[in-house]
C-alpha positions, 0 to 999 in steps of 0.5 A: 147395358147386357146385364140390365137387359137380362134383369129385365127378361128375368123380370117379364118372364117372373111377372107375366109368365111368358113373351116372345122375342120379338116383344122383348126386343122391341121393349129393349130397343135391340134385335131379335138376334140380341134377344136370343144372345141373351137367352143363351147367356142366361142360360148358361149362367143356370136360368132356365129359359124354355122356348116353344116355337108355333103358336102360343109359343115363346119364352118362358121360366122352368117353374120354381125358378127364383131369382138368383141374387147373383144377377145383382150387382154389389151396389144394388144388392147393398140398395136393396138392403139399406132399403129393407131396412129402412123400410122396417124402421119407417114400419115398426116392423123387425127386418132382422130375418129377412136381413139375414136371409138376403145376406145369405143369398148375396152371401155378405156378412152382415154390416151395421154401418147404418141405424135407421131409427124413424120413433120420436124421441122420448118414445121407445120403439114405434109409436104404436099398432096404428101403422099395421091396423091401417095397413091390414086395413087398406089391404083388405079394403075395410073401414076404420073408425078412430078419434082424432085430435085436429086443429078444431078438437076432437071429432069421430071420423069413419074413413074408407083408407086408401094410402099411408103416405111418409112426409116430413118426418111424419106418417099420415092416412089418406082417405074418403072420410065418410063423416065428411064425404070427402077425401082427407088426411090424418096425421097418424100421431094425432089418430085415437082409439083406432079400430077396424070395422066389418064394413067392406068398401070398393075400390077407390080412386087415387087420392088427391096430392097431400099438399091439397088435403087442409083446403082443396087448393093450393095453400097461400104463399107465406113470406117470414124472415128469420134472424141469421142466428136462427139459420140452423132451424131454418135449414132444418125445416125448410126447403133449401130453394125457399130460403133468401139470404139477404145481405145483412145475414138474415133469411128470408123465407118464401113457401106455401103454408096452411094459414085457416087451421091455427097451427102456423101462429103456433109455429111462428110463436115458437121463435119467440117473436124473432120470426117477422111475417112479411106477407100475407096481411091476413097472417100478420093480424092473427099473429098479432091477435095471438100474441095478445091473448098470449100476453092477456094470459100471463099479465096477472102475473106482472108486478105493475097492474098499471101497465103489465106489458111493459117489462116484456122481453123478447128471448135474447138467443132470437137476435143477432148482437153486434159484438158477441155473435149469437152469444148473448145475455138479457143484459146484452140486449135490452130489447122490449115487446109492448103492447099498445094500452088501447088496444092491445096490438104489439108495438115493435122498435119501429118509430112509425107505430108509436103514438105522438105528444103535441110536440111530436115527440112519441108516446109509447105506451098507445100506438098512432091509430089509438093516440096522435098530437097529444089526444085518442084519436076518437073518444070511446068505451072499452067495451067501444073499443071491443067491439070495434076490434072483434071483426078482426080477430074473427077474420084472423081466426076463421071459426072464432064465434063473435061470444068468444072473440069478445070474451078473451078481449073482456078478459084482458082489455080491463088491465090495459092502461086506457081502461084500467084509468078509466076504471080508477075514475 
């Protein structure tokens, strides 16, 4: 507790030149007496502290004064340390020299137990100037201009900067946006042709919490769940506190996601079909969506023109095999992804989705909203049927045009069964 103490005096007198013993105590919590005990203490160790009675008086540092480093602890000197150089790697700037002048005033030989290296990989270094431009920018309170890449494509954006925030391995720009008139914020890797303008800003306010900046609010909640061999991603990019384990081994993740700006349908896609979105509906019809395009894209390129979905098969390092744990073979699991000829939603191994012959048994070329008892359930066109399903994918997919929606359904509707039949006739 002394030795906090006398930091803490140290400290007030360096930050505001002068205080008097009264106000250290009360800060502190201790006596005046306690005070003036730790001053001759000080004192004694080679800081000088100068005391002035009357008034305007009080206590105050002998100019010049620095800080010697021996008033730290061993442990906090290797705190400050670790974190002067984990600042330079999240920087892109050489720590080296100040390393090696606060070894000095600790008098530690240098010690390379640690390496702290924040670049992606495959990019040598930093990323690039992007960080000091913004962070001279920011200081000097002057705008940028640059191109970014976003969700929607590429737009010019003038920005008043206002702070460099480190989140999620990434860094990103927080800002008045002046093309948008609004606080937003920018991912620095998807920043282009950054440039630093002569126009000067005032002050700006703080920003609005990181989490807020795609909508404004809160993002919705999202509940998806993942398969147990796919735990070791799920550890690695989710909060521990989100994760469920349920009783079979799988995981089952509760968390607030962007879901309006196309990127969380790229994310889950990349489990290859392993990831199931629980909630809400509104995701799990776009992910559908997506994953048709997906296969409208590379159907072409099936051998059975007739019923191209058919052969598709699900990744098998997605599942979990009875016998052989997560090492497993496409012969192992022979689990297929279809595509419902009508319509094209997926159809998973869930009897309920499938449609139904006279008999009852399952049809499973057509899901049970296209064909029940033997028969479509309502007599159409395809282009019928296009435009009965574009209100969807553009509810899915905010943004979406009707002209677009119905161009990518053209594309592939033809090679579903239902309307290539209907083509042959």
């Amino acid at each position: 507790m002394k030795s906090s103490r006398l930091f803490h005096i140290i400290h007030r007198l360096l930050r505001d030149g002068r205080a008097t013993a009264p106000v250290l105590a009360a800060e502190l919590e201790v006596s005046v007496r306690t005070i003036y005990r730790d001053v001759e203490a000080l004192c004694e160790a080679g800081v000088p502290i100068i005391t002035e009675q009357g008034k305007g008086g009080g206590l105050s540092l002998m100019e010049g004064f620095a800080l010697p480093g021996t008033l730290m602890t061993p442990e906090e000197q290797a705190q400050l340390l670790l974190a002067v150089k984990s600042a330079g790697a999240l920087t892109g700037t050489d720590s080296s020299a100040l390393m090696l002048k606060l070894g000095g005033l600790f008098r530690q030989q240098g010690n390379d137990w640690l390496a702290v290296d924040l670049s992606r990989w495959g990019c040598a270094g930093g990323d690039d100037q992007r960080f000091r431009l913004l962070q001279q920018a920011i200081l000097d309170r002057r705008c940028v201009r640059f191109d970014y890449v976003g969700a929607d494509g590429a737009s010019q954006r003038t920005v008043q900067p206002a702070k460099l925030v480190y989140k999620a391995s990434a860094w990103y720009l927080q800002g008045l946006c002046l093309t948008r008139q609004a606080f937003r914020t920018f991912k620095l890797s998807r920043i282009r042709s950054l440039g630093i303008t002569d126009e000067p800003f005032a002050p700006l306010p703080e920003p609005p919490p990181i989490e807020s900046f795609a909508t404004g609010t809160l993002y919705p909640e999202v509940q998806i769940r993942f398969p147990a061999s796919l735990a070791f991603r799920v550890y690695d990019e989710f909060d521990g506190d989100s994760i469920m384990e349920e009783t079979d081994g799988s995981l089952t993740v509760t968390a607030r996601m962007p879901i309006d700006d196309g990127w969380l349908y790229g994310y889950l896609l990349s489990f290859g079909g392993a990831a199931q979105v629980l909630a809400p509906e509104q995701l799990k019809a776009g992910l559908a969506i997506h994953a048709r395009q997906m296969a409208a894209r590379y159907e072409k390129d099936c051998p059975h023109p007739q019923n191209q979905t058919e052969g598709v098969r699900l990744s098998p390092v997605c599942w979990d095999h009875p016998q052989k744990g997560n090492i497993i073979t496409q012969e192992d699991y022979p689990m297929e992804q279809k595509f419902c000829q009508s319509c094209g939603m997926p159809l998973g191994d869930a009897q309920e989705v499938y449609g139904t012959e006279k008999d009852g048994s399952l049809n499973r070329d057509y899901c049970i909203y296209c064909y029940k008892d033997g028969s479509f359930t309502g007599e159409m066109t395809m282009e019928e049927m296009i435009e009965y399903c574009i209100p969807f994918t553009m509810e899915a997919r905010p943004g979406m045009t009707w002209e677009a929606a119905k161009a990518e359904m053209e594309s592939y509707f033809p090679r579903l069964k239902r309307w290539a039949k209907q083509e042959k006739q």
